[in-house]
N, C-alpha and C positions, 0 to 999 in steps of 0.2 A: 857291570852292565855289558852284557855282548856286543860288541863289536858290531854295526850295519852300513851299509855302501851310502855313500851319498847320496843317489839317488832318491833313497828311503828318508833323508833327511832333509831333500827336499822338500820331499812331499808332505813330511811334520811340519817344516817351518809355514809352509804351505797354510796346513789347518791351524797353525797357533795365529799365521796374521786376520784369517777368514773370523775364528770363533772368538781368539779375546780380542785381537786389537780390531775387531767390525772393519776390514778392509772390503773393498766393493771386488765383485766378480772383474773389470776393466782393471781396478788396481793389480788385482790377484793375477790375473793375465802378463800383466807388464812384467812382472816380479817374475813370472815361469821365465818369459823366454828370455830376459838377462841373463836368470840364473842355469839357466839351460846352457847359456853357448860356454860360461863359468867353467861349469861341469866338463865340458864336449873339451875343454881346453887341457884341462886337470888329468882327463880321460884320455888325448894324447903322449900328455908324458908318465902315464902307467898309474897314477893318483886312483884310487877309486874310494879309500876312505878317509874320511873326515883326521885321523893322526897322520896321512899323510901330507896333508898340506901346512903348506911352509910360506913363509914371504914372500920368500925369490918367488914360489910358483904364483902368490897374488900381483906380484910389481911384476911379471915377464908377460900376466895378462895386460896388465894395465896397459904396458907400452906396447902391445901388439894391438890395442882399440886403436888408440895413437899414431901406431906407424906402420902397421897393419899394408898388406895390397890395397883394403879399400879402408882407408883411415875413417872413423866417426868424425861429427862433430862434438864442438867441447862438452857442450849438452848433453849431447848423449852418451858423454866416456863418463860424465857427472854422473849423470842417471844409474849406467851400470855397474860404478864403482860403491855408489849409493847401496846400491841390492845387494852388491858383493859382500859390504862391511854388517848390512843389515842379519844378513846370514851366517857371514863367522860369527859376530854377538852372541848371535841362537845357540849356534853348537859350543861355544863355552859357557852359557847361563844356563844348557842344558847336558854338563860334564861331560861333551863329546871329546873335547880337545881341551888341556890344561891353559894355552894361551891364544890372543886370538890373533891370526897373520895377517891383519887388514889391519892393526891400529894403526899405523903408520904412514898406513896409504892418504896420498894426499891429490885431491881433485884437482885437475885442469883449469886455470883462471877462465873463465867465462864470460865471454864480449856481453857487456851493459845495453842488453836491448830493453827500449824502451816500449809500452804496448802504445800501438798504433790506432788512434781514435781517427773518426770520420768528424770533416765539421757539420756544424746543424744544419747548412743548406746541402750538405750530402744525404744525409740523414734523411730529411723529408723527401728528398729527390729519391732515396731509396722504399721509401712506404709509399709516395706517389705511385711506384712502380707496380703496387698491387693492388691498385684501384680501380676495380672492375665489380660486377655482380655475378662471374660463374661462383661457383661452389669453390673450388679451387681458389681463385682470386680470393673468396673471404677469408677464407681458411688459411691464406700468405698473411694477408694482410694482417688479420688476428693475431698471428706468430710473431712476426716482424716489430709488431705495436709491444707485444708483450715483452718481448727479449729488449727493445730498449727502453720499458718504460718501469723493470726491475732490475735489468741486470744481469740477469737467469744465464745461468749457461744454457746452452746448446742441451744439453745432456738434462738437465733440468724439468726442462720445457716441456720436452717430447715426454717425460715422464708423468708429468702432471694429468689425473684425474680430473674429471668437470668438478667434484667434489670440494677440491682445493682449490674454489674460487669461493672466498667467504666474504662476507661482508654484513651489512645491517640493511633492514628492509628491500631483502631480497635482491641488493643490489650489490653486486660482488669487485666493489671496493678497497678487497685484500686479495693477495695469493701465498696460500702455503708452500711455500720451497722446501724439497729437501736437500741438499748439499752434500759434501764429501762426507763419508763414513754416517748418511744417511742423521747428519745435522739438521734439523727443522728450523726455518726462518720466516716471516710473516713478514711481506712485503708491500708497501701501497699499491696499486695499480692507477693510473692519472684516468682523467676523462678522455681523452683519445683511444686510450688502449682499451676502457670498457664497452667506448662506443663500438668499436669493432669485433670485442668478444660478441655482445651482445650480436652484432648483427649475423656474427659465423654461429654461435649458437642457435638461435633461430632460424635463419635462412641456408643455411648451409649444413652442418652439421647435422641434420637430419637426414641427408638425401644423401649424405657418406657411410650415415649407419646401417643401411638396410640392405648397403653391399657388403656388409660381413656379417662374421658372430659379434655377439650383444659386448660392450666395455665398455668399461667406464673410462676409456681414455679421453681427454679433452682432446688433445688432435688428433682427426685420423689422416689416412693416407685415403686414395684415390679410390681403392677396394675393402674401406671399412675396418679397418684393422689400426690400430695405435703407429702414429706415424713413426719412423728410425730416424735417429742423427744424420745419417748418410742424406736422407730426403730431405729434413731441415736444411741442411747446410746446402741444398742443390736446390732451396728455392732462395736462398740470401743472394747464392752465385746469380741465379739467374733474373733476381731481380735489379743486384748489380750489373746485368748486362745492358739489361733492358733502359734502368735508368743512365748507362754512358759513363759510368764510374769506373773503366779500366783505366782510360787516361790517366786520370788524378790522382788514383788511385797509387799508382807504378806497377813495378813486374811482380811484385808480391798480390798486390791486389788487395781484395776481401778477405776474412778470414773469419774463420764461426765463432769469434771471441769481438768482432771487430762493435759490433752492437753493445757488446757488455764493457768494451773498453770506454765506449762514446759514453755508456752510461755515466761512469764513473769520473769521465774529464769535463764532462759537461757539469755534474754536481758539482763538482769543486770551483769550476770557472764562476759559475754561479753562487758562491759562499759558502755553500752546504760545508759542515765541520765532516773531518775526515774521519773521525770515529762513526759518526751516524753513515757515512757512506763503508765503512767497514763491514757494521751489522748489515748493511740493503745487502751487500755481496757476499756476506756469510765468510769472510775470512776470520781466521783464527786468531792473526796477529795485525797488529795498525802496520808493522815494520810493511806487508806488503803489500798493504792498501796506498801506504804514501810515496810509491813511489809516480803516483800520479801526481800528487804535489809537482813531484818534478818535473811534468808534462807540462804541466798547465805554467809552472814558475819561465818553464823555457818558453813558452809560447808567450807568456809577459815581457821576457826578456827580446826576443826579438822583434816585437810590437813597438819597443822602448827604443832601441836601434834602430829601427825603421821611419821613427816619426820623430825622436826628440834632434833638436840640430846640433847638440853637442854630444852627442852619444857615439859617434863613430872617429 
């Protein structure tokens, strides 16, 4: 087999993750420019093809994420050693290189952050915030009801079709999710969150369509066009402004997970079995559905501390 730069073998591993493993254009994005700065490193010390790389040259990356002028976080030295290993795989499953220089590599221990849920009087203080009647306000409102009344990501959401509101006697009681690698999951929608589709579909969503071209996106933006995550996530911020949630919040504040997180702490607080909240969120494994268990266990525990007279 001829000999090709790496570059070229990027660009393979590139289309093998796109056409069989169904990775998303966002995934496929991340994976470049990891493996890019990879490459830019390799490309330093005179490396241009796939038999010349060696361990020493994956562990002198490694430690330069690490200790680098602008060190990463642990996260993201995870992330990029992740792509690193994921691509020597490739070139030995695809007889580039006889052995692979990443086995060995071993990721950075990673601070046990826990996700940040909002409490339920946050919660309504935040949907409060987009109770109005312009076109806009419904169309918050509608979003905000929907992201925590399934769980949806961010990314989800704004993707959704009017289509992929189903339900029985015309009343759209369910919503079809698609998830990572384009997953389908069918989700309840409660009565608060219909009430307010209903009302942005009707009163609203008409009067945003006839400022664009025709789609069938369930949300638009302000000029009739299928709304962006960017805009999502700039009407949570600013409905969190509006409702006074920085305080409580702290210096991290909101975050465009912070709705899907509430979803998820708030099911369990309430009994809901953690595998049926796995499926609502379309994760793959329970391993990381439950580590909301452990939200909700700690928030038992200091509840338990707070109130029992022998506990401290």
């Amino acid at each position: 087999m001829p000999a090709s730069d790496l570059a070229d073998e990027l660009d393979r591993y590139l289309r093998h993750l796109a056409i069989e493993r169904g990775r998303s254009p966002h995934t496929l994005a991340a994976y470049r420019r990891d493996l890019t700065r990879f490459l830019e490193a390799l490309q330093l010390e005179g490396v241009k093809v796939p038999a010349g790389v060696t361990s020493e040259h994956v562990t002198r990356f490694a430690r330069s994420l690490r200790e680098g002028p602008d060190p990463l976080a642990a996260s993201s030295v995870a992330r990029m050693l992740s792509s690193v290993r994921g691509f020597t795989r490739f070139l030995v499953d695809e007889g580039r290189i006889p052995t692979d220089p990443a086995v060995d590599l071993v990721a950075p221990k990673q601070a046990d952050r826990l996700p940040k849920a909002l409490t339920i009087a946050q919660v309504e203080a935040l949907l409060a915030a987009t109770d109005a009647d312009e076109p806009g306000s419904l169309r918050d409102r509608a979003l905000l009801e929907l992201l925590y009344a399934t769980g949806a990501r961010v990314s989800e959401a704004v993707a959704l079709n009017v289509d992929d509101l189903v339900g029985v006697d015309g009343t759209a009681d369910l919503v079809r999710l698609f998830g990572k690698g384009s997953k389908q999951r069918i989700v309840p929608v409660g009565s608060y969150a219909r009430s307010a589709l209903d009302a942005y579909l009707v009163r609203s969503r008409p009067l945003l369509s006839v400022r664009g071209r025709a789609t069938p996106a369930l949300f638009l933006g302000m000029r009739g066009a299928r709304m962006s995550r960017q805009s999502a996530w700039l009407v949570i911020r600013a409905a969190a402004e509006r409702a006074h949630l920085a305080d409580e919040l702290g210096e991290h504040g909101i975050s465009p997970h912070s709705l899907r997180h509430s979803f998820a702490t708030h099911l369990l607080q309430g009994g809901a079995d953690v595998r049926v909240v796995q499926e609502l969120l379309g994760h793959a494994s329970v391993a990381t559905t439950q580590i909301y268990t452990r939200v909700t266990a700690d928030a038992l525990r200091d509840m338990y501390v707070t109130a029992h007279p022998r506990a401290r």
